[in-house]
N, C-alpha and C positions, 0 to 999 in steps of 0.2 A: 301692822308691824311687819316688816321686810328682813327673812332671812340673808343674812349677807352670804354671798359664793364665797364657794370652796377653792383652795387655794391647794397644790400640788402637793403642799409641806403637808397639806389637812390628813393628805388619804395615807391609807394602810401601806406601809412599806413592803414590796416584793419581795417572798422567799429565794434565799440566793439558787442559783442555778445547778442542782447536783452536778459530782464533780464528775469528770468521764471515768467509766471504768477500768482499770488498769487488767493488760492482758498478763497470759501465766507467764509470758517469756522477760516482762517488764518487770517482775521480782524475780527471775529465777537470774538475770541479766548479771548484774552485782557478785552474785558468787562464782558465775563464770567468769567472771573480770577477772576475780581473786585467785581465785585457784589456777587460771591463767597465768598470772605475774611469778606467782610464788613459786608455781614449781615451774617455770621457766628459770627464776633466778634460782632455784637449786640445780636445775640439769645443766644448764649454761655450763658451768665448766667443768663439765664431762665432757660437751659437747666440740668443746675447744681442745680438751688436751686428745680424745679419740680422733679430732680432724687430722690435728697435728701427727700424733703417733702411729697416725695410720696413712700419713705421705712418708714420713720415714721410713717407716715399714716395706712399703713397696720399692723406697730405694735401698734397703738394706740388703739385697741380693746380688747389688754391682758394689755395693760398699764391700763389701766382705773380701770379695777377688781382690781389693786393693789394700784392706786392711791386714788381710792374711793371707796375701801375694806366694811367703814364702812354704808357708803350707800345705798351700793349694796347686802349686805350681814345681812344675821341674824343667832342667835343660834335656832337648830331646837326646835320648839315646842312639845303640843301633839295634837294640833287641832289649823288651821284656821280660826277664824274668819272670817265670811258673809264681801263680798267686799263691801257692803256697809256701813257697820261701819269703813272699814280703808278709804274709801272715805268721808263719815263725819268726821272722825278726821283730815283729811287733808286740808276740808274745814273749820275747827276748827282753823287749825294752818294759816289757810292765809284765811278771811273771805273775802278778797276783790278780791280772783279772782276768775276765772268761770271756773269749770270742761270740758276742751276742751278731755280728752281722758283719759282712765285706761288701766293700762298693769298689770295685775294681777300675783303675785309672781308665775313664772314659774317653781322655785326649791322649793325642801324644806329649804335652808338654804336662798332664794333670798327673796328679800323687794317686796311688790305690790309697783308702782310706779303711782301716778293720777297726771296728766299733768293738770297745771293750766293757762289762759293767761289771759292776763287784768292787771298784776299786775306791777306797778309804778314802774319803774326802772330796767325793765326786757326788750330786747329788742321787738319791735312789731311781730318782725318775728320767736323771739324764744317763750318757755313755760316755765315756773315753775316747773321742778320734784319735786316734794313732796314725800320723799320714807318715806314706812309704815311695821312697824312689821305685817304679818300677822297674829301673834301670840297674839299681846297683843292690837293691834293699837297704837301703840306708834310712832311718828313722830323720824325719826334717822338721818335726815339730808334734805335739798334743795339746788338745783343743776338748774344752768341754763343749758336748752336742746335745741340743736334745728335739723331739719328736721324729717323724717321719722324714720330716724334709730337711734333714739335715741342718738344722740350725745351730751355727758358730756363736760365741758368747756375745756380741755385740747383736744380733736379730736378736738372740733371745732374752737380752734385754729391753730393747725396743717391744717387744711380743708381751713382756711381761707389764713391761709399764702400761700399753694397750689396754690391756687385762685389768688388773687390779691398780692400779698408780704405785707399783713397790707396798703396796699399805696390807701387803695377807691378806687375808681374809674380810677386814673391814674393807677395804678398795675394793674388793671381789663384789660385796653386798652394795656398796654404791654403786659400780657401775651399772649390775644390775637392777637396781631401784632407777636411779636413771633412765635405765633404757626403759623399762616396764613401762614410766610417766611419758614418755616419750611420745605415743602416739595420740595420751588424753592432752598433751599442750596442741600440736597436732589438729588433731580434733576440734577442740576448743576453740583455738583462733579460727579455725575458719569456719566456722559458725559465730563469733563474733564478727568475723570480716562482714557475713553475707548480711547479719542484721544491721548493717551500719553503709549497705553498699552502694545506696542513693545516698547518702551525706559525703561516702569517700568520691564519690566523684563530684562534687561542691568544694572541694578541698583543693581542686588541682591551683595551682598560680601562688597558694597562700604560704606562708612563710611559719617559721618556729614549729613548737611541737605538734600543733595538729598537723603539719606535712612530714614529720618524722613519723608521726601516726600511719599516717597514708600506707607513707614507704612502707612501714612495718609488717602493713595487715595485706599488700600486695605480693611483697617477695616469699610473704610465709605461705600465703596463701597455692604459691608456685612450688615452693621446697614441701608442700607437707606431705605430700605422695610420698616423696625421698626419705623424709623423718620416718613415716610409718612403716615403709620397708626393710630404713637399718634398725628398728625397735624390732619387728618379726623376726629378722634374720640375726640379729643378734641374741637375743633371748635362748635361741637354740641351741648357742651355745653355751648359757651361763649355767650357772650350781643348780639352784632350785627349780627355775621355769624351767631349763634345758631336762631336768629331771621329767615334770610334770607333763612335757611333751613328747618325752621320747615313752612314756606309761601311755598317753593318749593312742600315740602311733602304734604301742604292741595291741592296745586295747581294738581298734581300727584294724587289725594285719596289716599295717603297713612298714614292717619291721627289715632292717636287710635278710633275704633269705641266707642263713647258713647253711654249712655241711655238717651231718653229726660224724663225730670221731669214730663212736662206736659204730653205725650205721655202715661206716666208708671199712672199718674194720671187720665186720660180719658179708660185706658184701666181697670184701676180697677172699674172705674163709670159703666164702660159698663158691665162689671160682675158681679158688685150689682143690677144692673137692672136689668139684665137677671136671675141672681138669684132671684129677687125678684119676677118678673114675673110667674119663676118657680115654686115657694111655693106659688104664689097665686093660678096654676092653678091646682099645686097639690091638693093645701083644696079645691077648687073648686069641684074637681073630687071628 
């Protein structure tokens, strides 16, 4: 009796092929994606209105000479009056606030300006410009100011929208939230760029969204130096982290050196004494 052959169907079916193993960056990939998207689409427009508010910004300094032409400017005279007459007519024109600082007409055709504060209905934190013909003393206008640089009510609106978006203190905690995420979108893409950077160049010639892709992960890939600079350099100046760094920098001595009051006032006692010493033992001799 003749076993009949075996036939391909007969035999044992092959164990399938284990599958390849997946590397750590091939699940960690997904929530990079995500946390990518999401806080791009929450910074986005921050990112947009600080572009914007911060080209205004920089024109708001020739804006000003034209907005407030007339208080900023005068016809030339033939002589200047003593800054202290255009500061008593200005304490003339607002007798209830108190001479915080004078910026004396730096042109021939520019106003002296004396900075007043104290006065009812002026914020605490700004001043009173009081601008002053040098020429006649004549008061030609008052302008709410505020910081250092002399900022007229239109920059400091512009500065403040910068800042917070008008929204207090919630705009203040966006922007910096914003800025904080700022360098992890940053980050983020361009470590998705670089894992995807032999398929983006198979992309070049192709149309729709995977060459929107492309574009995406290229121009970011160029800007994110820039992102991560104005995230550091802004940070410094907000509420919290601006806090947290300038503790860092005392904690470091990297603090601006001051003068002490008292110090600067024992050291001049000590030179009145020692001068006085001096001249007595000169008449002595």
């Amino acid at each position: 009796m003749t076993t009949a052959p075996s036939t391909p169907t007969d035999e044992a079916p092959k164990p399938p092929a284990p599958a390849p193993a997946k590397s750590a960056w091939a699940g960690l990939r997904p929530l990079v994606l995500r946390l990518h998207f999401y806080a791009g689409v929450l910074v986005a427009p921050f990112l947009l209105v600080a572009a914007l508010t911060g080209l205004l910004y920089a024109a708001s300094f020739q804006a000003e000479k034209i907005v407030y032409d007339h208080e900023l400017t005068v016809p030339v005279g033939d002589r200047k009056l003593p800054v202290s007459e255009q500061v008593a007519a200005a304490r003339e024109a607002r007798p209830e606030g108190t001479v915080s600082a004078v910026r004396p007409s730096p042109e021939a055709d520019a106003t002296t300006r004396v900075m007043l504060s104290g006065i009812p209905g002026v914020d605490p934190d700004h001043t009173l410009a009081v601008f002053v013909d040098p020429y006649t003393a004549k008061v030609r206008g008052e302008l709410e100011q505020y910081g250092s640089s002399g900022a007229l009510p239109l920059r400091t609106w512009i500065d403040e929208f910068h800042r917070d978006l008008h929204l207090g203190e919630p705009g203040r905690l966006y922007s910096e939230f914003a800025a904080s995420w700022l360098w992890v979108i940053a980050g983020g893409g361009v470590v998705l760029w670089f894992s995807r950077r032999r398929a983006l160049r198979k992309l070049r010639g192709t149309d729709g969204r995977r060459r929107t892709l492309a574009l995406h992960g290229g121009v970011g890939v160029w800007v994110a130096a820039g992102f991560v600079f104005l995230s550091a350099t802004g940070l410094t100046w907000s509420t919290y982290a601006g806090a947290n760094i300038g503790e860092l920098r005392t904690s470091l001595g990297q603090e601006t050196p001051s003068v002490s009051a008292a110090a600067a006032g024992e050291h001049a006692g000590h030179g009145a004494a020692g001068g006085t010493a001096g001249d007595a033992a000169h008449g002595a001799g």
